[in-house]
N, C-alpha and C positions, 0 to 999 in steps of 0.2 A: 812298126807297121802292123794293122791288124787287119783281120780277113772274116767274113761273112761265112755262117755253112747256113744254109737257111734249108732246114731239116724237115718243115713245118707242115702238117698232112701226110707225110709218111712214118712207114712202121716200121720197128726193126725187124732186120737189122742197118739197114739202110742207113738211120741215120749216123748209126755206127762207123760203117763202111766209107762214108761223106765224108764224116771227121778228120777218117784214120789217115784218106786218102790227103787232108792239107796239112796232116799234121807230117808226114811221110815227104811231101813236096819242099819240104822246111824253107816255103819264102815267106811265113810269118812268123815274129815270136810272141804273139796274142791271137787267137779267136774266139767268135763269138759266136757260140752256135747257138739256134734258134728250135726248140722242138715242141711241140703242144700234147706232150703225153705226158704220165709219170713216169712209164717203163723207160722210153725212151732218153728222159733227164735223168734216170739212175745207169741206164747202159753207156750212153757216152762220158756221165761223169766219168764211171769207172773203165772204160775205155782210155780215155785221157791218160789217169794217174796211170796204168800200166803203161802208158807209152815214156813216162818220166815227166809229164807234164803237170800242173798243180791247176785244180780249179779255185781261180781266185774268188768268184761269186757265183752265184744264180742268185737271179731274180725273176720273179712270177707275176704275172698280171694276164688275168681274166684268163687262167688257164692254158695262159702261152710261159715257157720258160726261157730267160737269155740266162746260158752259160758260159761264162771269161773262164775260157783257158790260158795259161801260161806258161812259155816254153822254162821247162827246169831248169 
């Protein structure tokens, strides 16, 4: 089951805190967060991995970033 944070127009730490909050709710073991920064795509990747999670990709288009996390 995968789950949506759709981060997109806001700053951190927010999109951070979005994350933290579905990864914390543990009723996905994929998400897909969605952030249009660069800060923002280095804070939650690395958000993520401390939470035990692996980012399986990012991909970027026209300045938007999708990041696949993966529950460890």
């Amino acid at each position: 089951m995968s789950k949506t944070v759709d981060a997109r127009g806001l700053s951190c730490p927010q999109p951070v805190l979005m994350t933290l909050d579905e990864i914390r709710s543990a009723q996905a073991a994929e998400l897909l967060i969605l952030v249009d920064n660069e800060a923002s795509k280095e804070n939650v990747s690395r958000a993520v991995a401390n939470q035990g999670w692996k980012v399986a990709d990012i991909d970027e288009d026209g300045g938007e970033f999708r990041i696949r996390a993966q529950k460890g």
